[in-house]
C-alpha positions as CSV (number, residue, x, y, z in Angstrom):
1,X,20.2,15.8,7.8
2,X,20.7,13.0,5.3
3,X,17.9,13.0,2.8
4,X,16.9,10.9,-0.7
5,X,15.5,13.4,-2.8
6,X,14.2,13.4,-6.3
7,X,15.3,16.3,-8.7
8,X,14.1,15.1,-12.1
9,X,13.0,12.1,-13.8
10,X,15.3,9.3,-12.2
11,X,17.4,11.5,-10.5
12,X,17.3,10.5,-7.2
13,X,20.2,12.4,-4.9
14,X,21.5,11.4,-1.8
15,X,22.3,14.9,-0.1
16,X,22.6,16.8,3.1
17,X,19.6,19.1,3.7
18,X,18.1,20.9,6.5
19,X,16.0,19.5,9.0
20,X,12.7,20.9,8.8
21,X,10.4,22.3,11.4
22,X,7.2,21.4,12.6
23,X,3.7,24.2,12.5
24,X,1.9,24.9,15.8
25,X,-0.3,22.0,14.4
26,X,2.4,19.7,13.2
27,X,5.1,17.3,14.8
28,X,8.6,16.6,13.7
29,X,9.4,12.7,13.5
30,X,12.6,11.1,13.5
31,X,12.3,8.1,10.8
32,X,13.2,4.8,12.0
33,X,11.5,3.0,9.1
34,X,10.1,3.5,5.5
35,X,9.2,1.3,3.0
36,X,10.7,1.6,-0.6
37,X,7.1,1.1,-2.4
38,X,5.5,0.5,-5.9
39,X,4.7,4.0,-6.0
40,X,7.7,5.6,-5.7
41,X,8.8,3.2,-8.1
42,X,6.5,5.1,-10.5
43,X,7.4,8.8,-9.1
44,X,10.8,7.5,-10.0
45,X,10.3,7.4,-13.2
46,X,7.6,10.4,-13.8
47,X,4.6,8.2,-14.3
48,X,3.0,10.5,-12.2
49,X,3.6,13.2,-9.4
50,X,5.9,15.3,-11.7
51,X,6.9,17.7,-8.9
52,X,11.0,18.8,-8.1
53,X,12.6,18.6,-5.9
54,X,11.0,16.3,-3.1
55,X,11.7,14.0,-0.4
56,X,9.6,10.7,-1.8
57,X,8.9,7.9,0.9
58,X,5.4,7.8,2.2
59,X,5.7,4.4,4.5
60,X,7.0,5.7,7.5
61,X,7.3,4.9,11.2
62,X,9.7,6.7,14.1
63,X,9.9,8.7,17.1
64,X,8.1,12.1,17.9
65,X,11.0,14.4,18.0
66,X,8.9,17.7,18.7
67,X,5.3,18.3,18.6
68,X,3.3,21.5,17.8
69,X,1.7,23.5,21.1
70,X,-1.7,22.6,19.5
71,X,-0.9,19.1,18.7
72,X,-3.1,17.1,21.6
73,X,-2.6,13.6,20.6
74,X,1.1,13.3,20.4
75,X,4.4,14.1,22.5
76,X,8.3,13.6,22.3
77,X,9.4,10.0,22.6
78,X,5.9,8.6,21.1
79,X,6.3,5.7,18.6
80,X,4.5,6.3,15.4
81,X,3.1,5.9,12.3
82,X,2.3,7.8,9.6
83,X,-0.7,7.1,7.2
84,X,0.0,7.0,3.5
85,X,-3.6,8.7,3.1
86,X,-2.9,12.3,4.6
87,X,-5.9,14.9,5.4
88,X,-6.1,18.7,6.8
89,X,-10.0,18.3,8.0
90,X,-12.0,20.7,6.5
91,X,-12.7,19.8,3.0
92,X,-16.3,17.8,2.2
93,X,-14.5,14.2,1.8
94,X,-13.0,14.4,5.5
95,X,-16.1,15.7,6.9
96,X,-17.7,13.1,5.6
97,X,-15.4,10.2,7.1
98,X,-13.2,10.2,3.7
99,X,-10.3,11.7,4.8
100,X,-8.1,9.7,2.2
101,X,-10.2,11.0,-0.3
102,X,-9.4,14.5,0.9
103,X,-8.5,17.5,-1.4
104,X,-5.1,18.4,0.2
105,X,-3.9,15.4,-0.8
106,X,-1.5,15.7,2.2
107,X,0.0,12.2,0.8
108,X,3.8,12.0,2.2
109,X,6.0,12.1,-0.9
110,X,3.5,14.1,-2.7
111,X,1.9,16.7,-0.5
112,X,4.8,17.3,1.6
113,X,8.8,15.8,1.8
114,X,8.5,12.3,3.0
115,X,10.5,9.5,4.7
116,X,13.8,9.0,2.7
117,X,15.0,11.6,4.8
118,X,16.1,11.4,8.8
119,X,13.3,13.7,9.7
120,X,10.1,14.4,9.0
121,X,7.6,17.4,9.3
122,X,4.2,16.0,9.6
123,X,1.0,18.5,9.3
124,X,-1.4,18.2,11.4
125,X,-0.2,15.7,13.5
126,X,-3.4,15.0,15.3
127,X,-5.5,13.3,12.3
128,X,-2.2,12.1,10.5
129,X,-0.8,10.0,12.9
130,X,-1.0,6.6,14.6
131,X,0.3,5.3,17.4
132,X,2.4,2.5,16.7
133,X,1.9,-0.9,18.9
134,X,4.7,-1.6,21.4
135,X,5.3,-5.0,20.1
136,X,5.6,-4.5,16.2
137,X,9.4,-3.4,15.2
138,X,9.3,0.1,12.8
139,X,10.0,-2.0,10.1
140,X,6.8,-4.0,10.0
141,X,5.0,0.0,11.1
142,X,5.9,0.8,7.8
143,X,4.6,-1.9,5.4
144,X,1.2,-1.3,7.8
145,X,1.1,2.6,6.6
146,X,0.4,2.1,3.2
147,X,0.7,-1.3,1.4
148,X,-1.0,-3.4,4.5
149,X,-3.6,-0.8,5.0
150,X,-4.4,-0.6,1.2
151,X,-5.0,-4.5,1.1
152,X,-7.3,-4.7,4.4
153,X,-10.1,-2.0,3.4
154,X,-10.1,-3.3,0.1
155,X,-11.1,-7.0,2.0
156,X,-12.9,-5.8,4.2
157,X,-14.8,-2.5,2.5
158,X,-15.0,-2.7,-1.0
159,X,-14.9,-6.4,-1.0
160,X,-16.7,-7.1,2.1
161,X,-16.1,-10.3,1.7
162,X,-17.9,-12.9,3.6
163,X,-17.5,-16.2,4.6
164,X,-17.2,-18.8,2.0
165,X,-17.2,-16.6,-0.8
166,X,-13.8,-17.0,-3.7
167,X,-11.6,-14.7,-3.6
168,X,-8.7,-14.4,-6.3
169,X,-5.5,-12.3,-5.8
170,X,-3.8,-10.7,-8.5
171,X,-0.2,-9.8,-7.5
172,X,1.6,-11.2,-4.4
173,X,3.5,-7.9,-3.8
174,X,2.5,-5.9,-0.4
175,X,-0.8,-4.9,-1.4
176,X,-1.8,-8.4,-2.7
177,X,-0.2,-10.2,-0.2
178,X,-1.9,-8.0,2.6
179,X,-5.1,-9.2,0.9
180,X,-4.6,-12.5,0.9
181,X,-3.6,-12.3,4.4
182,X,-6.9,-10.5,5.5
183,X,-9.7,-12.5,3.1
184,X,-8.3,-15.8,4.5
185,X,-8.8,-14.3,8.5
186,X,-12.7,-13.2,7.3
187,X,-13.0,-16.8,5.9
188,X,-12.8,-16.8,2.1
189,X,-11.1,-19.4,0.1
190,X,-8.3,-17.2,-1.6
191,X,-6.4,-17.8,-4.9
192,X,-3.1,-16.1,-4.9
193,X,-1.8,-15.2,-8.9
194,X,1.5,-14.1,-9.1
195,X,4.4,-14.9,-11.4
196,X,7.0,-15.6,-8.9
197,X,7.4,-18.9,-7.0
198,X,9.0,-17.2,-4.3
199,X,5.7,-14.3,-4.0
200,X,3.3,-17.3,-4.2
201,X,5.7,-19.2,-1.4
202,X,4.6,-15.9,0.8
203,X,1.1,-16.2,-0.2
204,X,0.6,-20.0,1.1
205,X,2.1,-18.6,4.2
206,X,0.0,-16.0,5.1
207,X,-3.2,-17.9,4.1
208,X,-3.9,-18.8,0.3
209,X,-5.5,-21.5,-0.4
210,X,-4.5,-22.1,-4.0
211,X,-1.6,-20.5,-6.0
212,X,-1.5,-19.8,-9.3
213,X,2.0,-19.1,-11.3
214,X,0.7,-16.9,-14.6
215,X,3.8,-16.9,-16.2
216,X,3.2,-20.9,-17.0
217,X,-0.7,-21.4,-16.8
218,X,-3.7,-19.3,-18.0
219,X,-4.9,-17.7,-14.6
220,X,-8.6,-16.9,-15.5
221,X,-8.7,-20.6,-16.6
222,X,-7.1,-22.0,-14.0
223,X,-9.3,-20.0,-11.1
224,X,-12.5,-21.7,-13.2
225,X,-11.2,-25.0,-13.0
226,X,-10.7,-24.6,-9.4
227,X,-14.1,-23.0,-8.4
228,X,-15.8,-26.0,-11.2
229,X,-16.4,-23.2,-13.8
230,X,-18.2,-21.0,-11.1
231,X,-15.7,-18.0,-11.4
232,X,-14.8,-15.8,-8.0
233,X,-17.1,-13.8,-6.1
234,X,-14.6,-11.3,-5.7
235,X,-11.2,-10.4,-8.0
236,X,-8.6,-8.4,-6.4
237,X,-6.4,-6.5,-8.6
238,X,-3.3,-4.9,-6.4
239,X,-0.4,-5.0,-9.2
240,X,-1.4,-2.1,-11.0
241,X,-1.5,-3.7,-14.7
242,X,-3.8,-3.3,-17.4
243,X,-3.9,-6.7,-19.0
244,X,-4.4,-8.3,-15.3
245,X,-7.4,-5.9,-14.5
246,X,-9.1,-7.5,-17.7
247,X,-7.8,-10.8,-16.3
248,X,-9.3,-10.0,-12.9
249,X,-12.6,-9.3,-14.3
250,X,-12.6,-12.6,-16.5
251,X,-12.3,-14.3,-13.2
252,X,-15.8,-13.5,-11.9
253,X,-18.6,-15.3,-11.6
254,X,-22.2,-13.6,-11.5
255,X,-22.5,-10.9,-9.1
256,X,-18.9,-10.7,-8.7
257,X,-16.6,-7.7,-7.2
258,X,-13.6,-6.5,-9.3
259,X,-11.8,-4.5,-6.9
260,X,-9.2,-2.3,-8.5
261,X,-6.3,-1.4,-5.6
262,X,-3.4,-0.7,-8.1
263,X,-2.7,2.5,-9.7
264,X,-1.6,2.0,-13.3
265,X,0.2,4.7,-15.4
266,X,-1.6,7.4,-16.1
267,X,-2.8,8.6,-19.3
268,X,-4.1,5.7,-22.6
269,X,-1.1,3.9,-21.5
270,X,-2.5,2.7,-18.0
271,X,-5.8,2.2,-19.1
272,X,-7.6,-1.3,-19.4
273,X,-10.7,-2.3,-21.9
274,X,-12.8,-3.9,-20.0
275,X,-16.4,-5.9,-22.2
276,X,-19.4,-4.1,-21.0
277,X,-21.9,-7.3,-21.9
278,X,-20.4,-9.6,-19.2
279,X,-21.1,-6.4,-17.2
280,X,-24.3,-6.3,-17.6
281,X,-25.4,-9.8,-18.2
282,X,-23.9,-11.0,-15.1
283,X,-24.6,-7.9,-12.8
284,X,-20.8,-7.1,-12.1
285,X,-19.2,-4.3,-9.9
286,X,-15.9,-2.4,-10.2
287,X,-14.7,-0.9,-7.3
288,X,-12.1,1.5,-6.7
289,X,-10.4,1.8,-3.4
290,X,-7.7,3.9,-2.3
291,X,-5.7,3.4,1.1
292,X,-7.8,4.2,4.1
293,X,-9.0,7.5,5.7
294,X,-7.6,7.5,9.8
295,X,-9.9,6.0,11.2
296,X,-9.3,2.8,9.3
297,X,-5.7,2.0,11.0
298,X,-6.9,1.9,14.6
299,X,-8.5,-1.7,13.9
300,X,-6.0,-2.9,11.5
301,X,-3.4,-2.0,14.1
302,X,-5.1,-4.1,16.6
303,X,-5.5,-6.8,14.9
304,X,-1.7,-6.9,13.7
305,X,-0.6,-6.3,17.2
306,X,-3.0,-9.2,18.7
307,X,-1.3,-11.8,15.6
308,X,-4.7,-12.1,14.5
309,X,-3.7,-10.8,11.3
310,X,0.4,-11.7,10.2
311,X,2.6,-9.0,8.7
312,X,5.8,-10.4,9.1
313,X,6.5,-12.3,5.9
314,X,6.3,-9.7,3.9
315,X,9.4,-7.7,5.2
316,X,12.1,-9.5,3.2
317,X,14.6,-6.7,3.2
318,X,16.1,-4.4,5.2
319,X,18.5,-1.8,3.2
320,X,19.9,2.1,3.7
321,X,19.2,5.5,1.6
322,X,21.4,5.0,-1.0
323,X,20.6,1.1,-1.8
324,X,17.2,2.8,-2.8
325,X,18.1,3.3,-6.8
326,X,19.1,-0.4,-7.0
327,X,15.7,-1.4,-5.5
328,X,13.9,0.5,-8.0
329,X,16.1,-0.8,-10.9
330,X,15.1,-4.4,-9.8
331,X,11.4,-3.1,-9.9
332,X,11.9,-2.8,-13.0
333,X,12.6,-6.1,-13.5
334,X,10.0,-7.4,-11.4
335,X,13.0,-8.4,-9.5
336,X,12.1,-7.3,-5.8
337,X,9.8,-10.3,-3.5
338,X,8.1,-8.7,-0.3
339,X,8.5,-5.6,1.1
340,X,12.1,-3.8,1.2
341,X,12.2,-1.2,4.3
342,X,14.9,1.4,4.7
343,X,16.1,1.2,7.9
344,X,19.4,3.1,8.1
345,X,19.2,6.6,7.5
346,X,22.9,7.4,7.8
347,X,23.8,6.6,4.0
């Protein structure tokens, strides 16, 4: 089978491999879809994840190809997806309902070969899968497995935004976007921040209420001119940045939620200094969240499915395998709008 896979520090190889084989407890997927995210961006280019060779890709939608005799949930011809946040079940987080918290780190890409490849082992199928609604394409499946998924639990469970309450968006890419999306459907007034016209263009769409370009005003200034000086109740930082996560916490008001859904490089490098007065003296929070355990995507699903919550817009390109290097070479330009979803596995 074709297969992108990653041999070193940006060398990513377009190469024939074998077609793996599902456990007793696993299922074999033929990918339809998988979005070229952030994150691989960063295993790319060794920020993290320094393990050779592997299959990256960890958005991924297709078709059941083969399940295991102990898989339950699944058989050939199903349409799936495959959550970003992989689990095996045993360990204390997934007893506990934390399954994306779960020491296997089964995370596609990571864990195990992922979905810049024409098929797919997936371990234990029944706890890392989803079925994927009849009326949403693959290609919107995949933004839903991690990006969407990572911007609708930070709304709705680290935020837990209510109705009324500010809500400022730091980066319009999937994550951010997602998150505009779903605080504007739970009623909050959202500020989109972004330093592209056209990512801000996609935020008004899919809800925001004000936009902010960064690269031509002061955002933390210009998010208290429009809440009168008040300040947010809830910051949303889903670029991964330093310097924006200390922007994001400027933007509170008292008793306000920075909630911190991009990874940053690892190491000094990656992390922000954040003033420990403010903190105190206005009874802060900083909250961490990180994708969603399984039972999470059920909901979201539904509500994608039903149009209450719009996904479309951010699929703005479509490309194969081999157009994946060029995408990540425009990350690193900041170059890239949306979501781009490789869709032909062929070359």
């Amino acid at each position: 089978m074709k297969a992108l896979v990653l041999e070193g520090v940006e060398q990513l190889i377009l190469k024939d491999v074998e077609k793996p084989t599902c456990d007793k407890d696993g299922m074999l997927i033929k990918v339809m879809a998988n979005g070229v995210c952030r994150s691989d961006w960063h295993k790319w280019h060794g920020h993290y994840s320094r393990k050779y060779p592997m299959i990256l890709g960890h958005e991924m939608c297709g078709i059941v190809e083969e399940a295991g005799e102990l898989v339950e949930r699944f058989k050939a011809g199903d349409r799936v997806m495959i959550p970003v946040s992989g689990s095996e079940g045993t360990c204390d987080m997934c007893k506990s309902g934390h399954g994306n918290l779960c020491e296997s780190y089964l995370v596609p890409g990571i864990g195990y070969n992922g979905g810049f490849a024409e098929y797919v082992a997936v371990p234990y199928a029944d706890r890392n899968a989803e079925y994927l609604p009849d009326n949403l394409s693959f290609e919107e499946g995949a933004i839903l497995s991690c990006r969407y998924i990572t911007g609708f639990k930070g709304v709705v469970e680290a935020a837990k935004v209510k109705i009324g309450e500010w809500v400022a968006v730091y980066g319009c890419g999937g994550v951010g976007l997602a998150s505009v999306a779903t605080a504007s459907k739970m009623g909050g007034f959202v500020i989109a921040v972004d330093i592209k016209e056209e990512a801000l263009k996609i935020a008004e769409e899919m809800g925001a209420d004000y936009v902010i370009n960064a690269s031509k005003e002061d955002p933390v200034e210009a998010i208290k001119k429009i809440t009168k000086g008040k300040g947010v109740d809830a910051a949303i930082e889903a670029l991964g940045n330093k310097n924006v996560v200390v922007q994001c916490f400027n933007s509170l008001g008292k008793l306000g939620r920075l909630i911190q859904l991009g990874v940053t490089q690892l190491g000094p490098e990656g992390d922000a200094s954040i003033p420990i007065n403010p903190l105190v003296q206005g009874e802060l929070s900083i909250v961490g969240s990180l994708s969603s355990p399984i039972q999470g995507f059920k909901p979201m699903l539904e509500l994608v499915a039903a149009g209450k919550l719009n996904v479309k817009p951010l699929l703005t390109e479509t490309c194969c395998l081999s157009d994946v290097v060029s995408v990540f070479k425009r990350m690193d330009n900041n170059d890239v709008v949306g979501a781009v979803v490789v869709n032909d596995f062929t070359k």
